[in-house]
N, C-alpha and C positions, 0 to 999 in steps of 0.2 A: 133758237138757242143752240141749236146741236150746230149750226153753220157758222157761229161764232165759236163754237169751241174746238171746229173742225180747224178752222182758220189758226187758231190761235197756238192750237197745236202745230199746225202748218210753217208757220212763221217759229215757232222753236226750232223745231229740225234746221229750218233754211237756217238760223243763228246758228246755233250748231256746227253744223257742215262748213260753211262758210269760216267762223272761226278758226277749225278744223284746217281750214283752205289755207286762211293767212297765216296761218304756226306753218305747217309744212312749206309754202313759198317763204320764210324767211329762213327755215334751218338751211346751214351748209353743208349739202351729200356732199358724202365721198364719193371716190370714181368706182364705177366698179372695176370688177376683173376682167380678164379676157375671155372667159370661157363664153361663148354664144349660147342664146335657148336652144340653137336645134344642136347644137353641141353635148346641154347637157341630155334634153331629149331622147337622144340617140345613145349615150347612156345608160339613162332608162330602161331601153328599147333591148339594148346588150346583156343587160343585169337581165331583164326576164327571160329574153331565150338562155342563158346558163343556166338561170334557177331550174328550168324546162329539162332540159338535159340531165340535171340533178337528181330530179325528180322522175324522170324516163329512169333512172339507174338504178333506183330506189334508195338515191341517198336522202337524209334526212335534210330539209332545209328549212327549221325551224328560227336559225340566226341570219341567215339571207336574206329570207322571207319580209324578216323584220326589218332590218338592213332597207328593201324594196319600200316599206311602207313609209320608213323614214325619207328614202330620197325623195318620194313622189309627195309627202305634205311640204317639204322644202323647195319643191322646184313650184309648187300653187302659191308657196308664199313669198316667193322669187317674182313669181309675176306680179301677185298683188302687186310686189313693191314697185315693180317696173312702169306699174298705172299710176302712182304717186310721186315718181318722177318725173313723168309725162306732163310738161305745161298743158298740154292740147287734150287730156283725157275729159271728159264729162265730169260736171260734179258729181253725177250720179254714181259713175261707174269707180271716182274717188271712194264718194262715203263707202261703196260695198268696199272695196279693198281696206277701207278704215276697219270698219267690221270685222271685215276677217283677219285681219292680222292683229287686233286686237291689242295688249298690253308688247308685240315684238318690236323691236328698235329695227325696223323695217332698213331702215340707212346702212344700216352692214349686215344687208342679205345680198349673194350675189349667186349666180350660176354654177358659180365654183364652188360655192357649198352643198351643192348635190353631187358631186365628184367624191367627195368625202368618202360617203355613203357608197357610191356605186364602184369605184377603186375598192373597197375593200371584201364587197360583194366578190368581185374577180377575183381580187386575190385569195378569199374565202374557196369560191370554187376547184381555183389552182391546186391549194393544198388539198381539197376533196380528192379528187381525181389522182395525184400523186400520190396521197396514202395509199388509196387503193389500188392502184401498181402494186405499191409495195407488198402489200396487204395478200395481195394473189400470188406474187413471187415467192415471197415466205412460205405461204400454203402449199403451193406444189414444191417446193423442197421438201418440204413436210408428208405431202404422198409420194414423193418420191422414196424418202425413207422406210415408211411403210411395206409400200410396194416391196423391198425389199427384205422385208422380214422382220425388219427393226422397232421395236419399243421405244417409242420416241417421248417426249418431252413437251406437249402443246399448248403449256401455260401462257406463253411470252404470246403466243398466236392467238389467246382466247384473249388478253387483255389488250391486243391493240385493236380485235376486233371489236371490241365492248369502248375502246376510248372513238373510235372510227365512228361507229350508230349515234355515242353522243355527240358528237360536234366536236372532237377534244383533239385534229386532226395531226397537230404536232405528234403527241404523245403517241397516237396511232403511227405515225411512221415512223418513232423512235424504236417503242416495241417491235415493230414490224422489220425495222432493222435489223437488229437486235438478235432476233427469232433465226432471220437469213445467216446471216454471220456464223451464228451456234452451228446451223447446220450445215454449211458449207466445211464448217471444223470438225462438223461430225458430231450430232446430237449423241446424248448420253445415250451409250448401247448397250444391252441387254444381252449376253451368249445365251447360247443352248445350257450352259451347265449351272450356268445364274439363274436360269428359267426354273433347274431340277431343286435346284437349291432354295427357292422361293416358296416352291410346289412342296416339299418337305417342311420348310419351317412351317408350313401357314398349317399343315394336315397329318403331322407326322403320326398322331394320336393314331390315326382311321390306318395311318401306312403300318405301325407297328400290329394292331390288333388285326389288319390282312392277315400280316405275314405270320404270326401266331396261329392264326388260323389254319391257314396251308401248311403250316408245319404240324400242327395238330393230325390235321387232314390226313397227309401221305405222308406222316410217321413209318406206318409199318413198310409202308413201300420202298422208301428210304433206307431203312433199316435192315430191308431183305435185300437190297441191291447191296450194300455195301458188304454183308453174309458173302454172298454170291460172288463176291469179286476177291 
């Protein structure tokens, strides 16, 4: 009993597959693209040593990452398709690509759709590394200011730094622009007597009740000096 139903099951699948077999030899593929596997492969291969570097910098590569995971089920389901194309492949090695690629329109998957993915990975990383040029140039203008005695201004420098950790890399070299600029014009400066005048509004109370004090104090001193004179 269990060899007849073994069989019986046996002979589904082969209907099955086979069906399978004659729908895909009659559809009409498209051509595909130009891009080669070892094309996109190598790709691949690019996108993860940048990610690497990224990540050596301790930049965040939480959308690359992702970006990486996406090219890499797109280039497995590139192949599948590639074995479904294949008059000469096995049926066996058919149904598994059947399997895997599951409910995809396999016919307009090509090589070139893992370029997508890993082009913008690049370019992702470009703008990384640009910002933070930026990012540092800014900042040492910034102690350069310092350095010089100056009360500076390091708002624009804390939000492109904060747009930079999240991924936000435009806006980080906007700010970061931005930040340079200011201070190539000369960030808002602070004198010595704007300093005294800070120092009084903020404490005048504690400066008035000093100086009551010491006049208290050497009164009579005061008082016999000017006798004397």
């Amino acid at each position: 009993m269990r060899k007849i139903l073994f069989c019986v099951l046996l002979l589904g699948v082969c209907f099955v597959a086979g069906a399978e077999y004659n729908r895909i030899g009659d559809l009409e593929l498209p051509e595909t693209g130009f891009v080669m596997r070892s094309e996109a492969l190598a790709a691949i291969e690019d996108s993860e040593e940048m990610i690497n570097r990224m990540r050596d910098s301790n930049f965040s590569v939480v959308k690359v990452s992702e970006d990486l995971v996406k090219a890499k089920e797109v280039f497995q389901m590139v192949d599948y398709s590639e074995i479904l194309r294949d008059s000469g492949a096995t049926a066996e090695a058919r149904w598994e690509a059947i399997k895997a690629i599951g409910e995809i329109d396999w016919r307009y998957l090509e090589y070139g759709d893992v370029l997508d993915y890993t082009d913008d990975i690049m370019a992702t990383v470009e703008k990384a590394f640009l910002s933070y040029e930026s990012l540092v140039l800014a900042r040492v203008v910034y102690e350069e200011c310092l350095d010089r005695g100056e009360i500076v201004d390091d708002a624009l420098i804390e939000r492109a730094e904060g747009a930079f950790y999240e991924e936000r890399y435009d806006e980080a070299s906007n700010f970061a622009l931005m930040a340079k600029e200011l201070a190539e014009e000369g960030f808002p400066k602070v004198s010595f007597w704007d300093r005294v005048g800070d120092f009084f509004g903020a404490y005048w109370i504690y400066v008035l009740v000093l100086m009551i004090f010491v006049v208290a104090f050497f009164h009579k001193k005061i008082v016999g000096v000017f006798r004397r004179g």
